[in-house]
C-alpha positions, 0 to 999 in steps of 0.5 A, a space after each residue: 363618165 360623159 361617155 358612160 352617160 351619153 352610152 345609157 342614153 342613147 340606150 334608154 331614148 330608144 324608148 321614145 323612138 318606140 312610143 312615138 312610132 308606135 302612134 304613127 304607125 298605128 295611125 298609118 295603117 289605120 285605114 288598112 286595118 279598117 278595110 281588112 277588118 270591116 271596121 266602123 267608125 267606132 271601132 277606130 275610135 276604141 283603138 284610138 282611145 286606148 292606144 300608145 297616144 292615149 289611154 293606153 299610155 297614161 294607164 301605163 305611165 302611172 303604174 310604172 312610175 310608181 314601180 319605177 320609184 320601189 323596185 328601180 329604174 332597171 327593174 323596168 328596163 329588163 321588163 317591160 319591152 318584153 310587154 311592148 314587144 307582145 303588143 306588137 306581135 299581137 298587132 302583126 298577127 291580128 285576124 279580129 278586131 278584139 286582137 287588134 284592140 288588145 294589141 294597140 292597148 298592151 303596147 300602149 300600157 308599156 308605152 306608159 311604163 316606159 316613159 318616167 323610168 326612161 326620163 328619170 334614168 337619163 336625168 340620174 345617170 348624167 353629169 349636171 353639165 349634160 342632163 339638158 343634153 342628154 335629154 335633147 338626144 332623148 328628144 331627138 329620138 321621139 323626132 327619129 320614131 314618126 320620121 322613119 314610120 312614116 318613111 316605111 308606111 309611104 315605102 309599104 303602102 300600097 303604090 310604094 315602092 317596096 310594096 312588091 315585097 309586102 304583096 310577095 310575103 302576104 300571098 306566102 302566108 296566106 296564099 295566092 287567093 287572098 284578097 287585095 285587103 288582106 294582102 294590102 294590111 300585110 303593110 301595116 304588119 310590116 310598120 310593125 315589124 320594124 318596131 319589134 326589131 328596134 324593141 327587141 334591140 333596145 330590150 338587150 342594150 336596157 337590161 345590160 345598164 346598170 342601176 341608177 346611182 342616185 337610186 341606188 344611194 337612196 336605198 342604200 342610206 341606212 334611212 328607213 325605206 318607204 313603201 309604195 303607198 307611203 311614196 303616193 301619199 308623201 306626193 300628195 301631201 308635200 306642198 312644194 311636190 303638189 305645185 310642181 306637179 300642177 305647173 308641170 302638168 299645166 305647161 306640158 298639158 296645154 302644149 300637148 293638147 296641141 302637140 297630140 293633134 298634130 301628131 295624129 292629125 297633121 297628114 289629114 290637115 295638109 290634105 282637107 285644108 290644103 288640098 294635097 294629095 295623101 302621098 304629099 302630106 305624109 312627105 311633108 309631115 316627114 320632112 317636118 319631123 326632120 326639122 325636129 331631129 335636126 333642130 334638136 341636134 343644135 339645141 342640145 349644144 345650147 341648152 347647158 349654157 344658155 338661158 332656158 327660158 330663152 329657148 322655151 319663149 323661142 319654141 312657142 313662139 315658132 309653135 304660135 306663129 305656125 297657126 297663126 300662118 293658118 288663121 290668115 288663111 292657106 294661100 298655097 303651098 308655101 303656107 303649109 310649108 311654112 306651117 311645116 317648117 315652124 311646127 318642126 321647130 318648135 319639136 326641137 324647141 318643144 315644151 316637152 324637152 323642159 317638161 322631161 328635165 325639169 320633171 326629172 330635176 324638180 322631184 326628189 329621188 324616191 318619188 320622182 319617177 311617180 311624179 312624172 308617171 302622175 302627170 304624164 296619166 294626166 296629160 295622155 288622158 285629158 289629151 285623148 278627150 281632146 281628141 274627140 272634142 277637136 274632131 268636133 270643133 275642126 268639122 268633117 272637111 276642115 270648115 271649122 279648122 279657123 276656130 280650131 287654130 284660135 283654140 291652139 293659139 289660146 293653149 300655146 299662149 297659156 303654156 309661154 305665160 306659165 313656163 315663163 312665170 315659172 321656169 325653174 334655175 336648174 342649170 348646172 345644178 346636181 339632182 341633190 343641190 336642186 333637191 335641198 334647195 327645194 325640199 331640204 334635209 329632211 324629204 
């Protein structure tokens, strides 16, 4: 059964692979996009708002949990890379901005749709003993998607050192007399090619899983079977679901309001604040996305025998002190190093492992991949209005980036004092003994 699990879940965490790499590589190649295109500020903000880091995901992610929930979890599995791999193709063929806005928004609405099926199936499918491990592998392969884009983007950029090839298919396709922005966003078609290769391998491994045998016993006991608005309404109305939606949503929104901006943010920091070179804060940024990988491969052994609030605390403290590091000023390199190293850690401690578990473990079966769909719509969207309001507290070259780490270190702060007071005793426990415990016989 342990290998059968660990089987569908290296098969299903392929998903987080390509959500977090869909946001990389869109924020990657943004500036080729723009020079090829003519792009305007706004225009970078439209795709921005729409993408895989936001809208585009949170609109995803509500509509799919709740299909999820009625039709099943593979019923997403054997669909819905084939939306992802439109959006991509759609990316890689794009001449106009429309096909680039309609590309980064059909990505980003599969991104959505994937996630609370992917961490629900794990949860369903893994033995009580391996759930927080499963969902560490998860983990790892959100780590693996920014590390390896962001490899391929430094290999494919112009000056790197695979360009040769990107400059050879370009003037292939489009002639010899193309411009040098036309051929220099063949980069960026290339970033996305990779992404439909693993999405078009994944899509294959998905739709062979077999269908969750939590949903399955669910649909098949002889009870009653509600509907979707049924589903929506239960959610909505039961009293233990409501306030775990809203410790849920607090922990992992006031951590991802830091996480998302340094995931799209993190190269442009090490650059304005620390005055390195474009080439540098992409290979540090790298490096920082190993250290997620590979603390995460450590705590995956932990995390079903030891203290889960033990390693909550250890990963928001890591995350406060790598801002802390920037309110007692940047004196060199070794600070952003350091700055690096602890934000790495704290991806492989990071508050989102124990948001995909317990929000995979604290709702019942026939409305826990809705739930996780509401909170991931509620986190992804007030995250791409952070964004904006970021931008405007850390200043055109970095000169409010003191008051913007105090704001990180608040919201840090605020998700260690919830998770604490809050952390659930799940560990060990079966979906089911977790689900009576919490609701009773009659959910």
């Amino acid at each position: 059964m342990a290998n059968s699990s660990l089987k569908s879940t290296l098969a299903v965490s392929l998903n987080n692979y390509l959500d977090a790499g869909a946001i990389v590589a869109g924020a990657s190649g943004i500036t080729l996009w723009q020079n090829y295109l003519g792009l305007s500020e706004m225009h970078l903000g439209w795709l921005n708002a729409i993408s895989a880091n936001a809208l585009g995901a949170a609109i995803g992610a509500i509509i799919g949990g709740f299909l999820a929930d009625k039709f099943g979890r593979k019923f997403i599995f054997t669909y819905n890379l084939l939306v992802y791999m439109t959006g991509v193709l759609i990316v890689m063929l794009s001449v106009n901005f429309p096909m680039l806005l309609c590309g980064f928004l059909v990505t980003g609405i599969s991104v959505g749709i994937g996630v609370p099926a992917s961490w629900t199936y794990i949860s369903e499918s893994s033995e009580a003993n391996n759930r927080g491990r499963n969902i560490c592998i998860s983990q790892m392969s959100w780590g693996f998607g920014p590390m390896l884009i962001l490899l391929f983007g430094m290999l494919f950029a112009p000056g790197g050192y695979l360009y040769n090839i990107v400059e050879s298919v370009a003037h292939a396709i489009i002639g010899a007399d193309a411009t040098t922005a036309a051929v220099e966003v063949f980069s960026s078609r290339v970033v996305f090619c990779t992404l439909f290769i693993v999405a078009f391998i994944a899509w294959n491994l998905q739709r062979q899983l077999q269908e969750s045998a939590e949903f399955t016993a669910q649909k098949s006991s002889g009870k009653k079977q509600p509907g979707l608005t049924d589903n929506i309404r239960l959610l909505f109305t039961n009293k233990i679901a409501i306030k775990t939606v809203i410790f849920l949503s607090s922990i992992y929104l006031s951590w991802n309001l830091v996480a998302s901006v340094m995931g799209f943010f993190q190269p442009h920091i090490y650059e304005t604040a620390g005055g390195l070179s474009n080439e540098y804060a992409n290979m540090l940024s790298c490096i920082g996305w190993l250290v997620v990988v590979v603390v995460t491969f450590f705590f995956s052994f932990a995390i079903d025998r030891l203290s889960h609030k033990l390693f909550y605390v250890l990963g928001l403290i890591a995350a406060i002190a790598t801002w802390v590091i920037i309110i007692r000023g940047v004196t060199g390199v070794g600070s952003l190093w350091a700055f690096s190293i602890l934000w790495g850690i704290n991806g492989g401690l990071s508050v989102q492992v124990f948001y995909a578990l317990w929000g995979s473990e604290l709702f019942p079966a026939k409305f826990r991949a809705g739930a996780q769909g509401l909170m991931f719509f509620i986190v992804r969207g007030l995250s791409a209005v952070w964004g904006l309001v970021f931008t405007y507290i850390y200043g055109e070259n970095g000169e409010g980036f003191t008051l913007a780490a105090y704001c990180m270190v608040a919201l840090l702060l605020i998700s260690l004092i919830i998770g604490v007071i809050g952390c659930p005793n799940t560990r060990g426990k079966s979906l089911s003994q977790i689900t009576l415990e919490r609701y009773g016989e009659d959910i």
